[in-house]
PyMOL Python script that loads the backbone (N, CA, C, O; Angstrom):
from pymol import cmd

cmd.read_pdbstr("""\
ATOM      1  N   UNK A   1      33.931  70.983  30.402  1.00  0.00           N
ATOM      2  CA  UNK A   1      33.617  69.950  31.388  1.00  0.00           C
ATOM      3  C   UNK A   1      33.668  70.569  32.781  1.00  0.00           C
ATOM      4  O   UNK A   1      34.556  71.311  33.200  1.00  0.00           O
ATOM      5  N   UNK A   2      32.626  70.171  33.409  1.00  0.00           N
ATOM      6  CA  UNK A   2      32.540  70.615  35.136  1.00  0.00           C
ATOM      7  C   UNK A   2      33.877  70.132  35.646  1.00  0.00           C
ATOM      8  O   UNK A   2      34.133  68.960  35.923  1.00  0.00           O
ATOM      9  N   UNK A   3      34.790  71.266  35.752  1.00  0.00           N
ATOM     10  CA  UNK A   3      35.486  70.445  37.069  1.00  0.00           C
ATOM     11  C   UNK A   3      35.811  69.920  38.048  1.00  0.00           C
ATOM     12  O   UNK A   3      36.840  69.260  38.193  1.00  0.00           O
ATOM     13  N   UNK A   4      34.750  70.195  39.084  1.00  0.00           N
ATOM     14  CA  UNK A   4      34.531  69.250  40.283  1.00  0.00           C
ATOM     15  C   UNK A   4      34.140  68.035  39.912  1.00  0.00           C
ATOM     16  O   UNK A   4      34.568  66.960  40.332  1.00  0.00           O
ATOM     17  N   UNK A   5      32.844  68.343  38.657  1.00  0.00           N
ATOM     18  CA  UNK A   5      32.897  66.416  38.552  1.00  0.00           C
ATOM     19  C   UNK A   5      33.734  65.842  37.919  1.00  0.00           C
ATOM     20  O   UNK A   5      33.791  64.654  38.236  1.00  0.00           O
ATOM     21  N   UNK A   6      34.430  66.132  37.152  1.00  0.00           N
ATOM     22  CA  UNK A   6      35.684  65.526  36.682  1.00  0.00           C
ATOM     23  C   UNK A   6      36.858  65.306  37.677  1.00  0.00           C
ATOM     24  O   UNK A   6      37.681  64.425  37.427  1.00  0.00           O
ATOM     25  N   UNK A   7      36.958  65.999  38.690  1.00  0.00           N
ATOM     26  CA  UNK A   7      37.538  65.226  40.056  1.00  0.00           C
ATOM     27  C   UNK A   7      37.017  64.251  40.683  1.00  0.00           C
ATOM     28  O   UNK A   7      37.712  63.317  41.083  1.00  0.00           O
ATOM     29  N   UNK A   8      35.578  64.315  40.889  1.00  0.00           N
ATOM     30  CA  UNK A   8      34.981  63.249  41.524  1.00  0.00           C
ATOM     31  C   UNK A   8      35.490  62.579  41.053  1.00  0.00           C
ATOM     32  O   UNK A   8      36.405  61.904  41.526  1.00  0.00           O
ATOM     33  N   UNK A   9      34.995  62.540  39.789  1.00  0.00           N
ATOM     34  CA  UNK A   9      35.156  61.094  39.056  1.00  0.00           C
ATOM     35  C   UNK A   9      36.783  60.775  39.080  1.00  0.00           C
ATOM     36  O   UNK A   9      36.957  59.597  39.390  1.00  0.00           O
ATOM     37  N   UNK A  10      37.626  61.255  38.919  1.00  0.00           N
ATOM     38  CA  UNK A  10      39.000  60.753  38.597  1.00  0.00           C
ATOM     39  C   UNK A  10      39.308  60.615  40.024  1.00  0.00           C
ATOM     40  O   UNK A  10      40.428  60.117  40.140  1.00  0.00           O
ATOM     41  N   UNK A  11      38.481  60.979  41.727  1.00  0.00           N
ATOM     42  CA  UNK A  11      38.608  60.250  43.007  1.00  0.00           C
ATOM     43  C   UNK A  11      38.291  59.357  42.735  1.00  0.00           C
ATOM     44  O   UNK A  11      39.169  58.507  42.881  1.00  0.00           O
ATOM     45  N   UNK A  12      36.683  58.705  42.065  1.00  0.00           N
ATOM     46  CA  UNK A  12      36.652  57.558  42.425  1.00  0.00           C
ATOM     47  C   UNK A  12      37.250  56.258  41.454  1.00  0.00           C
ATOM     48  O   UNK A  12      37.077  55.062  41.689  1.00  0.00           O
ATOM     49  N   UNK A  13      37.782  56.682  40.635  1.00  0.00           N
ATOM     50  CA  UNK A  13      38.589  56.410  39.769  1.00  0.00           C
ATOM     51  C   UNK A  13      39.751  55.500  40.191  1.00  0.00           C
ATOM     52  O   UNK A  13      40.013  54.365  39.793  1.00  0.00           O
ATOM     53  N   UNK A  14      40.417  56.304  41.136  1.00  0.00           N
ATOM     54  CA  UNK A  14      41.439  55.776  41.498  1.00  0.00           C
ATOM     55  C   UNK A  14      41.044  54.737  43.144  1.00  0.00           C
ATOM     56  O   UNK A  14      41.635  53.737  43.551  1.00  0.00           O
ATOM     57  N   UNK A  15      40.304  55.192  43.530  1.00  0.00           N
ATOM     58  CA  UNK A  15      39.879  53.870  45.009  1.00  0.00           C
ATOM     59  C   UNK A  15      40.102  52.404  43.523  1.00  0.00           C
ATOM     60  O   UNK A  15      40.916  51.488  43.642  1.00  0.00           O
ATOM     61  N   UNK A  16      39.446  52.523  42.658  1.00  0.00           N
ATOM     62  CA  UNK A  16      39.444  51.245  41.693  1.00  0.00           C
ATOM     63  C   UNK A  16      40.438  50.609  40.999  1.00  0.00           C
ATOM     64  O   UNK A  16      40.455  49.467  40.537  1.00  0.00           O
ATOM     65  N   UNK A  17      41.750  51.979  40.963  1.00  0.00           N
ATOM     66  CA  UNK A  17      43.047  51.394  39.749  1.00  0.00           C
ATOM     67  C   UNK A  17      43.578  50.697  40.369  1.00  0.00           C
ATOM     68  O   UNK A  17      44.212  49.872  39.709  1.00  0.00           O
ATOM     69  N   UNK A  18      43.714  50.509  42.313  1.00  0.00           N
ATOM     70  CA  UNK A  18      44.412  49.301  42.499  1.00  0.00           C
ATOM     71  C   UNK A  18      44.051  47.829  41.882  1.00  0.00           C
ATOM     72  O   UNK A  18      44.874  46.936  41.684  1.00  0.00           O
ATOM     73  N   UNK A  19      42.925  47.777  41.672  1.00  0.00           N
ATOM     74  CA  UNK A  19      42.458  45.933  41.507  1.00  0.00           C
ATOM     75  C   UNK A  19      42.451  45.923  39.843  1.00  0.00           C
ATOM     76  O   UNK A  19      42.274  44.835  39.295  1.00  0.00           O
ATOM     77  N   UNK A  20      42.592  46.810  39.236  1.00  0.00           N
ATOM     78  CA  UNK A  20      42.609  46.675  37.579  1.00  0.00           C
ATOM     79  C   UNK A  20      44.344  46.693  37.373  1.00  0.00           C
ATOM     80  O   UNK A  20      44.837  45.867  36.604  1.00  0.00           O
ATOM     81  N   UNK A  21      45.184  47.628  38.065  1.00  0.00           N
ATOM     82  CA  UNK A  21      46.635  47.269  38.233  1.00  0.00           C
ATOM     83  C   UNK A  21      47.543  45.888  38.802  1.00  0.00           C
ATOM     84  O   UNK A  21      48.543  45.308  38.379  1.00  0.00           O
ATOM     85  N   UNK A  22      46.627  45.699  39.996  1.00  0.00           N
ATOM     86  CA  UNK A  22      46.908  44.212  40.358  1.00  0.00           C
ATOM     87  C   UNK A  22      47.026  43.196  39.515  1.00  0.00           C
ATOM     88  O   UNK A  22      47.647  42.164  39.770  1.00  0.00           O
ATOM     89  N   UNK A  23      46.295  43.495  38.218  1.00  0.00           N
ATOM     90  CA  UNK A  23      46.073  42.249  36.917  1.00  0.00           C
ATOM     91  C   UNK A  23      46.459  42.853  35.646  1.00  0.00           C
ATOM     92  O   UNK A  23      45.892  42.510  34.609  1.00  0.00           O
ATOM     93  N   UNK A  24      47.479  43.819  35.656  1.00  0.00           N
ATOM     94  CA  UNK A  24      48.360  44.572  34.344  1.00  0.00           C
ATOM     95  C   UNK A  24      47.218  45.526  33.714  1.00  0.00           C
ATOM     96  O   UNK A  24      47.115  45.669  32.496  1.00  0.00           O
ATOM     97  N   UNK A  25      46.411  46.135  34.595  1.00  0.00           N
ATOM     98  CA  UNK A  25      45.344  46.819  33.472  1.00  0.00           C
ATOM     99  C   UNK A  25      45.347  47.969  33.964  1.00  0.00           C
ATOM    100  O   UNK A  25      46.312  48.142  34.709  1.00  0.00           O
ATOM    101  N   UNK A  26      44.398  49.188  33.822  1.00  0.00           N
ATOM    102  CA  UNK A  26      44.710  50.611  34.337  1.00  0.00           C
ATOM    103  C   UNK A  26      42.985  51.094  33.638  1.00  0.00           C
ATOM    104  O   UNK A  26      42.286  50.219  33.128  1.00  0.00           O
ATOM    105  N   UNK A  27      42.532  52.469  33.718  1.00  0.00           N
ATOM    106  CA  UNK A  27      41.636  53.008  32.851  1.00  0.00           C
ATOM    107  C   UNK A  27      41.889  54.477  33.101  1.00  0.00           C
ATOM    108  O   UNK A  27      42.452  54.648  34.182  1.00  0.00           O
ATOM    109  N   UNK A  28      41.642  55.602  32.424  1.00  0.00           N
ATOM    110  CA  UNK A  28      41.592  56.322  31.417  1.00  0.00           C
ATOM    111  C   UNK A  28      40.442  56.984  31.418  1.00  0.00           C
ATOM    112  O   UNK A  28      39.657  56.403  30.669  1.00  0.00           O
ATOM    113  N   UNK A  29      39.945  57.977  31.932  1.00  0.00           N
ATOM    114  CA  UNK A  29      39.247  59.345  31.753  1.00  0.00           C
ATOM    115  C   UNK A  29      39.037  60.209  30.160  1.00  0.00           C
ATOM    116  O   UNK A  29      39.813  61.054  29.712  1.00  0.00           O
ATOM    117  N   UNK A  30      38.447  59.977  29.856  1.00  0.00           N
ATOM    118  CA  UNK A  30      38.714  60.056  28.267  1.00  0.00           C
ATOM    119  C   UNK A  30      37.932  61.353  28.411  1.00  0.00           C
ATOM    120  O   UNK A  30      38.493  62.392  28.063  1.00  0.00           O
ATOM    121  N   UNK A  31      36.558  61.400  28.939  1.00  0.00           N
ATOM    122  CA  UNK A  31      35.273  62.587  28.930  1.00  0.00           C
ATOM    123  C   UNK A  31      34.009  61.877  29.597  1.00  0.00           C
ATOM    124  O   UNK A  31      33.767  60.672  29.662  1.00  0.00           O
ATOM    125  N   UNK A  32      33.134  63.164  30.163  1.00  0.00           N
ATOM    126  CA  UNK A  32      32.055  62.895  30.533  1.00  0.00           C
ATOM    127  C   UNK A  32      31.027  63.887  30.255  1.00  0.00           C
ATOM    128  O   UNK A  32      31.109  65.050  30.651  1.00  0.00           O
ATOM    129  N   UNK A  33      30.130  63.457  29.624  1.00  0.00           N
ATOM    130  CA  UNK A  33      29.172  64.241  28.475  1.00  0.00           C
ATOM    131  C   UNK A  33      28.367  64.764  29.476  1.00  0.00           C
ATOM    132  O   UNK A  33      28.400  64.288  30.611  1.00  0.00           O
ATOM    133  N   UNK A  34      27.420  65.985  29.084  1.00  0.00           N
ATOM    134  CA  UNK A  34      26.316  66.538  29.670  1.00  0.00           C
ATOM    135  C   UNK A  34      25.244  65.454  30.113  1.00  0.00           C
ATOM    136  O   UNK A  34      24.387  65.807  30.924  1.00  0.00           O
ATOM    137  N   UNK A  35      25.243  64.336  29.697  1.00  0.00           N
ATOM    138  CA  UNK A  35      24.263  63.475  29.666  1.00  0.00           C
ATOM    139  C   UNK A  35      24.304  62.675  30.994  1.00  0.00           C
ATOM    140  O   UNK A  35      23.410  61.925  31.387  1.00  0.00           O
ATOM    141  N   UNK A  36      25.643  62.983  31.720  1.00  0.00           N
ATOM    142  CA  UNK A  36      25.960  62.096  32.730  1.00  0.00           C
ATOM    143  C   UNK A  36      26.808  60.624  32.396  1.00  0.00           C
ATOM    144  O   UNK A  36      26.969  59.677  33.167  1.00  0.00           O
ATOM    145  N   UNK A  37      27.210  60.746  31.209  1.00  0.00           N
ATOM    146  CA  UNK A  37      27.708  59.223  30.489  1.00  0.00           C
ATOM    147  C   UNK A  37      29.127  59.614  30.906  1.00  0.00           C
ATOM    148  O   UNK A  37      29.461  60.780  30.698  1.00  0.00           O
ATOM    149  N   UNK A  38      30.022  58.752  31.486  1.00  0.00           N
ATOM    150  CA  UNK A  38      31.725  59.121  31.432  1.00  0.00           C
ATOM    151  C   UNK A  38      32.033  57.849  30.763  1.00  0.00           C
ATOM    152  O   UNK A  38      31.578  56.715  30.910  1.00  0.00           O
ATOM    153  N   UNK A  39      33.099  58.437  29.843  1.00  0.00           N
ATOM    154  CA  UNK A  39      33.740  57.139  28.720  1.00  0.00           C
ATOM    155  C   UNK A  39      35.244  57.560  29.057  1.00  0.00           C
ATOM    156  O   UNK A  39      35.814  58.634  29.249  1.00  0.00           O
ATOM    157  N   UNK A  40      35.639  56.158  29.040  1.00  0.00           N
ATOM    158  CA  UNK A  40      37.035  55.378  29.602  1.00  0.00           C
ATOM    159  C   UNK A  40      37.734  54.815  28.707  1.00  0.00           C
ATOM    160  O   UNK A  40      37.046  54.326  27.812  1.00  0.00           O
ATOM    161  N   UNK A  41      39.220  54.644  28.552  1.00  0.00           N
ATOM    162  CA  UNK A  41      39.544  53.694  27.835  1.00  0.00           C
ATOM    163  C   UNK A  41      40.405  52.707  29.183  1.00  0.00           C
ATOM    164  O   UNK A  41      41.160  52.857  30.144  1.00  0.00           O
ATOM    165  N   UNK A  42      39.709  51.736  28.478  1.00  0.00           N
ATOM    166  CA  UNK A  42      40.925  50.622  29.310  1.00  0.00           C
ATOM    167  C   UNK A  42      42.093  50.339  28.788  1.00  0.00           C
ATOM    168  O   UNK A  42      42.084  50.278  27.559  1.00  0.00           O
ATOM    169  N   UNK A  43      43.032  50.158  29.274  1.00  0.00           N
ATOM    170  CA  UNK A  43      44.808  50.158  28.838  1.00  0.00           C
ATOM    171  C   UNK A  43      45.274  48.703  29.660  1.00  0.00           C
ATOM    172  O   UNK A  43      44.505  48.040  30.355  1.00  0.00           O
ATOM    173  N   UNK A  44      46.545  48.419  29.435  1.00  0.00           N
ATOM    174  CA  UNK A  44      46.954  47.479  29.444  1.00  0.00           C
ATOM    175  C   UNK A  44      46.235  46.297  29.558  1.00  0.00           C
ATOM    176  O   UNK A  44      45.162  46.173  28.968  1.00  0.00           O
ATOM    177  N   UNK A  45      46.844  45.143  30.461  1.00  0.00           N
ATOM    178  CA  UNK A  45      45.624  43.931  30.117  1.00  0.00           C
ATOM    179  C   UNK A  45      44.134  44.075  30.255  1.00  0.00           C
ATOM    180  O   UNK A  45      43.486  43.028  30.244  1.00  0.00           O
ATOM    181  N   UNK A  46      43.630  44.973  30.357  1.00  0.00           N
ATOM    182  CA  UNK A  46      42.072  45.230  30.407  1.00  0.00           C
ATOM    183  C   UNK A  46      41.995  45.544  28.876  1.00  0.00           C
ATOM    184  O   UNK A  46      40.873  45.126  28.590  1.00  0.00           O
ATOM    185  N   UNK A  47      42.574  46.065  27.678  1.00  0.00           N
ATOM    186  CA  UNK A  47      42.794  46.662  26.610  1.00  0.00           C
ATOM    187  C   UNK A  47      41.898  45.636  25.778  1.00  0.00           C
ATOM    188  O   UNK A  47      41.052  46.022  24.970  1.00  0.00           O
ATOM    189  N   UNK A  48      42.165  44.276  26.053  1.00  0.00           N
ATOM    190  CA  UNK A  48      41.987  42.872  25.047  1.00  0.00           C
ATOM    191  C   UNK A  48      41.309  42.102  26.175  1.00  0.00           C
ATOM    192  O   UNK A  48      40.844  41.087  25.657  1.00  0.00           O
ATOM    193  N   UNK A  49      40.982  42.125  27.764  1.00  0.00           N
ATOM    194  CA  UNK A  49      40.777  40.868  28.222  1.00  0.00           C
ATOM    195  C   UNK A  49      39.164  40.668  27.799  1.00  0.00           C
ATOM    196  O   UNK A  49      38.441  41.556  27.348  1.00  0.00           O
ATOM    197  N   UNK A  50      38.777  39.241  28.066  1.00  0.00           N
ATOM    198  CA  UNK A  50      37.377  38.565  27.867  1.00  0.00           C
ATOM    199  C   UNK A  50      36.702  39.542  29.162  1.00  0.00           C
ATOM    200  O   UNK A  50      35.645  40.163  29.059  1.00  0.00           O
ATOM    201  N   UNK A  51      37.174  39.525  29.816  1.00  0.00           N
ATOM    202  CA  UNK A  51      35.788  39.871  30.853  1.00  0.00           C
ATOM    203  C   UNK A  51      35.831  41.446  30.970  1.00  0.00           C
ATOM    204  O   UNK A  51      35.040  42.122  31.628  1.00  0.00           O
ATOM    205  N   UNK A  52      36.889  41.911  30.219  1.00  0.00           N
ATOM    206  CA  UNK A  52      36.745  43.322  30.233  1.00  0.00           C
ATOM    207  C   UNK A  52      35.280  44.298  30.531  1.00  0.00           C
ATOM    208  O   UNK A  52      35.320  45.363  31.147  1.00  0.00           O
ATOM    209  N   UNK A  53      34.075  43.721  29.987  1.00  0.00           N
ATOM    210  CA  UNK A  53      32.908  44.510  29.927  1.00  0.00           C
ATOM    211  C   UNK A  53      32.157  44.053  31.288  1.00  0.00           C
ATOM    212  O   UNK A  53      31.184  44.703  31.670  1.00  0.00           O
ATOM    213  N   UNK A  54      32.653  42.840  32.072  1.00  0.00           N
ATOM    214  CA  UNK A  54      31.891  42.862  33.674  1.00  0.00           C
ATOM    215  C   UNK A  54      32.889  43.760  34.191  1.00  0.00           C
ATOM    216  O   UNK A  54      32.279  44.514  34.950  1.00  0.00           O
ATOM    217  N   UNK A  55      34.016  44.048  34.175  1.00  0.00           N
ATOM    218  CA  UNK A  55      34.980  44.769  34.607  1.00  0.00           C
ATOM    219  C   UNK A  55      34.250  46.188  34.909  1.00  0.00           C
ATOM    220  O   UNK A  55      34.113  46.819  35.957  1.00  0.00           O
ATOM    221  N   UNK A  56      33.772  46.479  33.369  1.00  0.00           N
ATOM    222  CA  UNK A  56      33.557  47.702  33.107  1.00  0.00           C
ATOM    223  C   UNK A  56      31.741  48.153  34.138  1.00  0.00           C
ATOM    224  O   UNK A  56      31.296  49.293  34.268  1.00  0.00           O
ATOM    225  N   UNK A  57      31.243  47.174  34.552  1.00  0.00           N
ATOM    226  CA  UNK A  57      30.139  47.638  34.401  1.00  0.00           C
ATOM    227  C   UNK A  57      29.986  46.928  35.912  1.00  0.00           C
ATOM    228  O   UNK A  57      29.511  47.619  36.813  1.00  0.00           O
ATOM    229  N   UNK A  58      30.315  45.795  36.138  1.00  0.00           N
ATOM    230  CA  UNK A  58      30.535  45.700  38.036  1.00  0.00           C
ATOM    231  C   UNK A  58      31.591  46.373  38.828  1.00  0.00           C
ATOM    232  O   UNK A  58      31.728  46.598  40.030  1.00  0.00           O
ATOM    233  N   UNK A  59      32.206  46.589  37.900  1.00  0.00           N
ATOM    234  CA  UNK A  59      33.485  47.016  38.815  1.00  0.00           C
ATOM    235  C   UNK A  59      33.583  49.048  38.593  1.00  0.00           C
ATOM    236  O   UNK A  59      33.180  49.873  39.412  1.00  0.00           O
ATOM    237  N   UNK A  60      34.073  49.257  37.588  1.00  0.00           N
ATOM    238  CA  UNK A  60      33.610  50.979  36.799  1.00  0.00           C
ATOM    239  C   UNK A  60      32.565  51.792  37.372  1.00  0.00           C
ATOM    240  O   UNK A  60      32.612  52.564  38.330  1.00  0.00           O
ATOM    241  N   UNK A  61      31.783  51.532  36.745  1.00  0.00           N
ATOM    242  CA  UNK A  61      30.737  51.673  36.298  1.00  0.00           C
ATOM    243  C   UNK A  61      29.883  51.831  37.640  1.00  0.00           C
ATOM    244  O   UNK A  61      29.587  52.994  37.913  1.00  0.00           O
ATOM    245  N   UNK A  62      29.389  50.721  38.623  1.00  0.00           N
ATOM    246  CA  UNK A  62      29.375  50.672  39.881  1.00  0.00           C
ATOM    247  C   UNK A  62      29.911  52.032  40.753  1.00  0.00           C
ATOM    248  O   UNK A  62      29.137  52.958  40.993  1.00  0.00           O
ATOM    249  N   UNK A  63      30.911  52.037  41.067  1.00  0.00           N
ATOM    250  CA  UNK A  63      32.011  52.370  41.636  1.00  0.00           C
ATOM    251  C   UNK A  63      31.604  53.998  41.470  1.00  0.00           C
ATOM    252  O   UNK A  63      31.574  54.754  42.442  1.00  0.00           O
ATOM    253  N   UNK A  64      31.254  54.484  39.902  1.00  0.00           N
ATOM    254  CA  UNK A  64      31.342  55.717  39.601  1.00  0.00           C
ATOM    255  C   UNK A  64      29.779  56.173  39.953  1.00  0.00           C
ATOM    256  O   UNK A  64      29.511  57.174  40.617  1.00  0.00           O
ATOM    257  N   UNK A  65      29.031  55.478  39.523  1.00  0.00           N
ATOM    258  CA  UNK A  65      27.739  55.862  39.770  1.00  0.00           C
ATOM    259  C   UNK A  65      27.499  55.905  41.771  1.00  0.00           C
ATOM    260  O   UNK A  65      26.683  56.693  42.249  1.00  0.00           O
ATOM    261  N   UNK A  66      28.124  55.194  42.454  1.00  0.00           N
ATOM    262  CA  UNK A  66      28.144  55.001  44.015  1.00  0.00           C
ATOM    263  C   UNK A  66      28.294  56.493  44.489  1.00  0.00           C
ATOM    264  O   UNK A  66      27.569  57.303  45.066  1.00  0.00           O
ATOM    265  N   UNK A  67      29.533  56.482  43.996  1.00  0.00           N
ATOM    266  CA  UNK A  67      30.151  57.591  44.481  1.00  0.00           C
ATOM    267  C   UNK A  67      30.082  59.269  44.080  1.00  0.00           C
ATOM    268  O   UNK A  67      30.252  60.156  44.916  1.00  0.00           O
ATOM    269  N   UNK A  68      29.763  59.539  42.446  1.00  0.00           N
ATOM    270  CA  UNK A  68      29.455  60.528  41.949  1.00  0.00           C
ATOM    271  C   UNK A  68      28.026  60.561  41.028  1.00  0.00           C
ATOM    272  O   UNK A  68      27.646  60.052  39.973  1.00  0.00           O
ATOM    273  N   UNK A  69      27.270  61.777  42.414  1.00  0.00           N
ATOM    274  CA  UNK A  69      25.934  62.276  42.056  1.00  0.00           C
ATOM    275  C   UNK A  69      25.397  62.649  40.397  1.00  0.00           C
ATOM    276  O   UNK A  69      25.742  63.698  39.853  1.00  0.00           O
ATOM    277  N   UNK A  70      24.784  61.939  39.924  1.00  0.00           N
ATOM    278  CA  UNK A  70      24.939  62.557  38.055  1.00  0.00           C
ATOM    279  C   UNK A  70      25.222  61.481  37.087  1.00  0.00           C
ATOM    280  O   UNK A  70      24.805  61.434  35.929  1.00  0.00           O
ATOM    281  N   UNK A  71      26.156  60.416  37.828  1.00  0.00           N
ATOM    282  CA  UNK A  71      26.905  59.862  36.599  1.00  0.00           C
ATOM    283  C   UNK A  71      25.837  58.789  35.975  1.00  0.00           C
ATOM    284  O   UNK A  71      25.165  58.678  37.000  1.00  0.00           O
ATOM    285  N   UNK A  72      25.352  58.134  35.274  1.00  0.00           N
ATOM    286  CA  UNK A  72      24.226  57.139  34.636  1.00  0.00           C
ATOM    287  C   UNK A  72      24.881  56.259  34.115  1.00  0.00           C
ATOM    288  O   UNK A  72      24.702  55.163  34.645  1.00  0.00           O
ATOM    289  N   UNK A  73      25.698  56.274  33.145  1.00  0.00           N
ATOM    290  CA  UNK A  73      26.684  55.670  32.644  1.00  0.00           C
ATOM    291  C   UNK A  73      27.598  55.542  32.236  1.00  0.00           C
ATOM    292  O   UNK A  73      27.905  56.600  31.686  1.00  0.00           O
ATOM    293  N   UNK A  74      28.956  54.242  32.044  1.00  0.00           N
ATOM    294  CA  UNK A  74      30.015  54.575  31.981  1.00  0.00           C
ATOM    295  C   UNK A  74      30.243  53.743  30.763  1.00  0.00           C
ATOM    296  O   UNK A  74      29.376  52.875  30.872  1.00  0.00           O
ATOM    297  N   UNK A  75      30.908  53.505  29.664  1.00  0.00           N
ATOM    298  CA  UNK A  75      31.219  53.278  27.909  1.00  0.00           C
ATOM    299  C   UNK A  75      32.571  53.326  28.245  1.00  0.00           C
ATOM    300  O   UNK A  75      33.132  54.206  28.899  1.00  0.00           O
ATOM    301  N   UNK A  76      33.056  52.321  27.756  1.00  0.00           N
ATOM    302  CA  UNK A  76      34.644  51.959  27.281  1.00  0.00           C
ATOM    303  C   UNK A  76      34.729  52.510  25.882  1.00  0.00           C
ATOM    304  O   UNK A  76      33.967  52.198  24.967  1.00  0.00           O
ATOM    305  N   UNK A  77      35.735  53.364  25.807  1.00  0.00           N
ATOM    306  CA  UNK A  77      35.942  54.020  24.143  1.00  0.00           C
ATOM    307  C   UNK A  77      37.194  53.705  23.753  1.00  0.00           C
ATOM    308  O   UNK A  77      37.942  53.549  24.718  1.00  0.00           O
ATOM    309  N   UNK A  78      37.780  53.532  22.543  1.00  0.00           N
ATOM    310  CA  UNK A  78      38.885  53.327  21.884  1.00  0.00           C
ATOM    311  C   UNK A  78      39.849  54.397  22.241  1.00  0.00           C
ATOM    312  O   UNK A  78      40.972  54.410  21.737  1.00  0.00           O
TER     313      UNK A  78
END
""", "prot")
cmd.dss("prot")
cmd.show_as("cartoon", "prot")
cmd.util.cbc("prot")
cmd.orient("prot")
């Protein structure tokens, strides 16, 4: 894995863990494929919540693609 983009990403990562911590939840850097895809796991109350996947994809997902050149998409993984 590139390591600069795997910093990016775990910078912009964290501008985001405050508002997923604010509500018992956190996420998780799992990998980010040649393809530009980075997969996450969500942990605590994000683990089980209902809206987990706008979470993932207005809030994540957003956030990662804004900020780091490359990224296309972001997948919640087990």
């Amino acid at each position: 894995m590139n390591e600069v983009l795997y910093e990016k990403v775990e910078k912009a990562l964290q501008t985001i863990r405050p508002y997923l911590k604010a509500d018992g939840g956190d996420v998780e850097l799992v990998q980010i494929t040649n393809e530009g895809i980075v997969e996450v796991k969500l942990t605590g109350a994000c683990s089980d919540c209902p809206m987990s996947q706008m979470t993932l994809r207005a809030g994540v997902e957003r956030a990662l693609i804004r900020e780091v050149p490359g990224i296309r998409r972001v997948e919640a993984v087990n």
